[in-house]
C-alpha positions in Angstrom: -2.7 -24.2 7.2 -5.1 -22.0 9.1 -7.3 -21.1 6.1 -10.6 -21.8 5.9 -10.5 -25.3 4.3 -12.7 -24.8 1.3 -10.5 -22.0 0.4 -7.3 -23.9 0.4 -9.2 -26.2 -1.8 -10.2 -23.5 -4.1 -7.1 -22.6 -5.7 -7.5 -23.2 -9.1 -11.6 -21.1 -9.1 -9.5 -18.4 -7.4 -7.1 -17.8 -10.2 -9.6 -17.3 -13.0 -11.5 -14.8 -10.9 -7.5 -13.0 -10.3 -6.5 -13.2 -13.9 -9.9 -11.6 -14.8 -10.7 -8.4 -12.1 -10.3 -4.9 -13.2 -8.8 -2.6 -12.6 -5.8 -4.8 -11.8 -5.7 -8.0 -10.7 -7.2 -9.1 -7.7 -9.1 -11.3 -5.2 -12.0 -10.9 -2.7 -12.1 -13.9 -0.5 -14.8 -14.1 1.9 -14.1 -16.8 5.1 -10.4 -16.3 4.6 -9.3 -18.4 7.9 -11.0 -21.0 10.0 -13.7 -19.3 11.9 -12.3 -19.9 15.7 -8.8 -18.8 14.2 -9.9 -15.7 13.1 -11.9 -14.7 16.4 -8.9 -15.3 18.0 -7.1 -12.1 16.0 -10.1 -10.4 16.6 -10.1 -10.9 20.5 -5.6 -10.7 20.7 -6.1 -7.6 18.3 -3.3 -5.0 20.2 -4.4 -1.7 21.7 -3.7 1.4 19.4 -0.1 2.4 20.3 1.0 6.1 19.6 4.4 5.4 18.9 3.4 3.2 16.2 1.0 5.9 14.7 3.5 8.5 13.1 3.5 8.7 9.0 6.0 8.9 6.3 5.9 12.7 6.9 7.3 12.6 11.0 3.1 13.2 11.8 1.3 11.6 14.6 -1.9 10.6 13.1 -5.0 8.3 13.9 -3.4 5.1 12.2 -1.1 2.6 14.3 0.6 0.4 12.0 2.5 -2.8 14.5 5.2 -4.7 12.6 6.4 -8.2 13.4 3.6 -10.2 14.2 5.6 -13.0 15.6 6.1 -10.9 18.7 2.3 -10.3 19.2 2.4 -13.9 20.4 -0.6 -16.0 20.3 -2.7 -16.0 17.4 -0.3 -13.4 16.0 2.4 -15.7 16.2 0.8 -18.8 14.6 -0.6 -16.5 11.5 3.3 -15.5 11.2 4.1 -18.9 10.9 1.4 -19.7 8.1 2.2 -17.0 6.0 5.8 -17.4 5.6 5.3 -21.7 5.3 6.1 -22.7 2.1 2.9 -24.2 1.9 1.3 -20.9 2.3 3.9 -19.6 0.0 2.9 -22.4 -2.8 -0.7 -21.5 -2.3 -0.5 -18.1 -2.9 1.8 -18.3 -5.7 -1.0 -20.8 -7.6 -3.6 -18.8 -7.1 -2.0 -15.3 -8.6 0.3 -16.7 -10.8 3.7 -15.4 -9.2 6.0 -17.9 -8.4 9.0 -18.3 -6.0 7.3 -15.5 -3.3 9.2 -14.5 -0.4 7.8 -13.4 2.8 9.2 -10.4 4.1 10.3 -10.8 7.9 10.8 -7.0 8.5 7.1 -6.1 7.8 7.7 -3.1 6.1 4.8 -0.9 6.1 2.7 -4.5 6.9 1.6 -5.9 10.6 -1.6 -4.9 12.4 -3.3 -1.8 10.9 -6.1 0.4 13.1 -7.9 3.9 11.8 -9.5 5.3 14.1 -12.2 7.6 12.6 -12.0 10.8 10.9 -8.9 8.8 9.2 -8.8 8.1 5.7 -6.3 7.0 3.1 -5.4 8.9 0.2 -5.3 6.7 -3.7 -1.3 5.3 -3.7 0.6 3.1 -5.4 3.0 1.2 -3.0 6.6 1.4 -2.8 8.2 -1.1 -5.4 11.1 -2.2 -4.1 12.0 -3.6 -0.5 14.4 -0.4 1.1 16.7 -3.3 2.4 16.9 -6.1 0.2 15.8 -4.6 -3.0 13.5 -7.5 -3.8 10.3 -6.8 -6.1 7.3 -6.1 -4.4 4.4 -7.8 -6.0 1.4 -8.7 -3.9 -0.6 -7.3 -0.9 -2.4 -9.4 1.1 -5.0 -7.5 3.7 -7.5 -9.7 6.2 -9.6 -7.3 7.6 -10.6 -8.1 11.3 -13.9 -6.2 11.9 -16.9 -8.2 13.1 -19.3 -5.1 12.3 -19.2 -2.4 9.5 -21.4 -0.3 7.3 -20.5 0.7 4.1 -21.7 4.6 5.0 -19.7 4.3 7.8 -16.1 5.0 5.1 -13.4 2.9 5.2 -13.7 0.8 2.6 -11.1 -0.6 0.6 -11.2 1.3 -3.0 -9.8 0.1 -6.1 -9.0 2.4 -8.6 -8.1 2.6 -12.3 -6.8 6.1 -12.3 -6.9 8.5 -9.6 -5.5 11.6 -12.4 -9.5 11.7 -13.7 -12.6 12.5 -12.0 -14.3 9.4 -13.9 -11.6 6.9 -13.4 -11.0 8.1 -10.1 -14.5 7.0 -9.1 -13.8 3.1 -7.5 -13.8 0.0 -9.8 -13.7 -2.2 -6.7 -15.3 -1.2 -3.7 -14.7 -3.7 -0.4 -16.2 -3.5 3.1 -14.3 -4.7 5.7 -15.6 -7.0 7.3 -13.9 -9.4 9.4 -12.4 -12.8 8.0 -12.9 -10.6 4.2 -9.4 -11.1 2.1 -8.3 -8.8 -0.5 -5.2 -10.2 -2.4 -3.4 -7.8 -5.1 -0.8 -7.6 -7.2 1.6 -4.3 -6.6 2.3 -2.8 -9.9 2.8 1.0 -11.1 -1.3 1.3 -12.2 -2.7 -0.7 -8.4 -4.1 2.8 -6.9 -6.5 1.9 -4.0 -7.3 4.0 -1.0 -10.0 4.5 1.5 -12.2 7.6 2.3 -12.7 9.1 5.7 -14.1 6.9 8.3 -16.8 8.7 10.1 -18.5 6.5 12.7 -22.0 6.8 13.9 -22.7 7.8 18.1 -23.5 3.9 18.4 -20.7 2.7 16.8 -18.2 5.2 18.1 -16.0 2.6 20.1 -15.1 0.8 17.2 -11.9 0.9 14.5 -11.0 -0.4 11.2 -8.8 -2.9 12.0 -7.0 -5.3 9.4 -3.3 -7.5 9.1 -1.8 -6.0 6.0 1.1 -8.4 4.6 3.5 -7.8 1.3 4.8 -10.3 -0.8 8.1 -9.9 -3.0 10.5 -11.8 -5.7 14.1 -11.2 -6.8 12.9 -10.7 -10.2 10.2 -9.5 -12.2 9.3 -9.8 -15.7 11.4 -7.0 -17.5 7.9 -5.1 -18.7 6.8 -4.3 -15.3 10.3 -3.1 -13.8 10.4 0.3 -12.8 12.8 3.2 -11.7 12.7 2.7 -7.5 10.2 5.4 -5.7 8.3 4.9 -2.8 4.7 5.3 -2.1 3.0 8.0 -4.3 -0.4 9.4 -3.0 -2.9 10.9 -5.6 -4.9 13.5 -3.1 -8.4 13.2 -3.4 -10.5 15.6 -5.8 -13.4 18.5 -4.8 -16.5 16.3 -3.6 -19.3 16.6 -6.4 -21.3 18.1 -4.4 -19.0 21.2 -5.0 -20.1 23.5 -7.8 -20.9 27.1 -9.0 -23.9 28.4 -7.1 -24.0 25.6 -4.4 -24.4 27.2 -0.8 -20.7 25.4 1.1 -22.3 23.6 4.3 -20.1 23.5 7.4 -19.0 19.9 6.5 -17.9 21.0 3.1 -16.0 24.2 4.5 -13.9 21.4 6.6 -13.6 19.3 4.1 -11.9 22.2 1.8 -9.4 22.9 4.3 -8.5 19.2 4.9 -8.0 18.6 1.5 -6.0 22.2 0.8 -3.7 21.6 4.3 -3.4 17.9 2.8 -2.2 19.2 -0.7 0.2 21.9 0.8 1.7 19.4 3.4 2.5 17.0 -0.2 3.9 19.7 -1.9 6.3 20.9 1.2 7.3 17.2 1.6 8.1 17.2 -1.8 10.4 20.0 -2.0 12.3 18.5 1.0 12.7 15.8 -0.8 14.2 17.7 -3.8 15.9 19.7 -1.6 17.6 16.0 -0.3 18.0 14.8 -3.4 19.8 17.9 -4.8 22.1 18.0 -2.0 22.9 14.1 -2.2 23.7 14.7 -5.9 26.0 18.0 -4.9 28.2 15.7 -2.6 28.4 13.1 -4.8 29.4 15.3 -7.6 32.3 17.6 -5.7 33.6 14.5 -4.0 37.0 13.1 -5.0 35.9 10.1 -6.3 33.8 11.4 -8.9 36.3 13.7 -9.9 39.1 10.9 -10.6 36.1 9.2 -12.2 35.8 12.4 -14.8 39.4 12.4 -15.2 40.1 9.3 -16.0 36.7 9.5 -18.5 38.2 12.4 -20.6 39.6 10.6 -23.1 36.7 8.1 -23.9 34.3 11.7 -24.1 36.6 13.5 -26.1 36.7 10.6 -28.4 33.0 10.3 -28.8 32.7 14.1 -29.2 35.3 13.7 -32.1 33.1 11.1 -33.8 30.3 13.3 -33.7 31.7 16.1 -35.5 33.2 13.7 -37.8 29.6 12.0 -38.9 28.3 15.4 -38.6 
């Protein structure tokens, strides 16, 4: 493997420290990959590519996410092949305590990820299920690829316990990202992280946050954690605390408002599209000809439970 070989020795102090982070489960690994290896993402890294950059919503923003890193060649090419070994596979699957992981050869939502600043990432949970092959999603892996950053600087990796509250939505888990820094994570219904607004001193202006993001999945998971298929669910970000009664709005806070209010309304129009979608889907299916020969032929078995009803009644 191309990890750094105390870490692939390291398994077993790596699962006790997994088992035992709040606010879900988790790693930080520092010195992920073998020191020349990881340079070598760092100098293959690919230039930001617009037609890579548009969101879930059909927006063009300042995040290019690249899929398939096999086709990057290279370096790209020979992490591929690590992370779907079953060596790798076996690895991972010791150290978080999730057997029989599959690697996911689409990259959905994974590959090379660049911010550029003034982008940030709202509190989430991930999509659950793989749209294709409805596997479980259940871990995130993300090795972060920048040789200098600042905490002040944003664009750090947030853990949070519960985005809904202003105390809990404060982070549990804060992470630079710094290059050759790991996070591993389980993907449940309660793993909200995020990032805030990268804002980039003159000095360091030229640079991005850049990072490989990869998911994990099973074909089953324990019946406790299953949930009803969604996809990703973002939590916008509350007023700054800096915000309250008699405080004298600065021009950054006056932008700041109308981020987060253009933000809010651009989540609640893509959520009545989506109703809008999903109440016309449930129109067809219900005026189509199958489901009425399905009612039909159902009468009898309805009519029969009704009866009972009144009857115990």
């Amino acid at each position: 493997m191309l990890l750094h070989p105390e870490i692939g020795n390291r398994a077993g102090d790596l699962q006790q420290r997994f088992e035992s982070a709040q606010p879900f489960r988790h790693i930080v690994v520092d010195n992920f990959l073998e020191e020349t290896f990881c340079r070598e993402l760092i100098r293959e890294f690919p230039a930001f590519d617009l037609k890579y950059a548009v969101n879930e919503r059909g927006d063009t923003g300042r995040k290019s996410a690249i899929p398939g890193l096999a086709r990057l060649g290279g370096a790209y090419a020979r992490f591929d092949a690590m992370i779907r070994g079953r060596e790798f596979l076996a690895w991972t699957s010791r150290v978080t305590g999730i057997p029989k992981l599959l690697y996911d050869p689409e990259y959905v939502g994974g590959g090379t990820h660049e911010n550029l600043s003034g982008q940030d990432l709202d509190s989430h949970v991930d999509f659950n299920y793989h749209p294709s092959r409805r596997w479980h999603r259940r871990l995130n892996l993300i090795v972060f690829l920048n040789p200098r950053w600042e905490e002040s600087w944003g664009g750090c990796l947030e853990l949070l316990r519960d985005p809904w509250t202003e105390d809990a939505a404060r982070p549990s888990r804060l992470v630079v990202p710094l290059a050759n820094r790991a996070v591993i994570f389980e993907t449940n219904e309660r793993s909200w992280h995020g990032f805030r607004r990268i804002e980039l001193p003159p000095e360091a202006a030229d640079l991005s946050r850049r990072s490989i993001a990869v998911y994990f999945y099973t074909r089953e998971r324990p019946p406790a954690e299953v949930a009803p298929s969604h996809g990703t669910f973002y939590v916008q970000r509350p007023l700054g605390e800096r915000i309250q009664p008699g405080c004298t709005l600065s021009e950054d806070d006056v932008e700041d408002l109308r981020v987060l209010i253009a933000r809010r309304d651009s989540q609640i129009k893509f959520l009545y599209e989506r109703e809008l979608e999903f109440s016309s889907a449930m129109a067809g299916l219900i005026h189509s000809p199958s489901f009425r020969i399905g009612h039909a032929l159902t009468w009898p078995l309805r009519a029969a439970r009704k009866l009972l009803r009144n009857t115990a009644s």
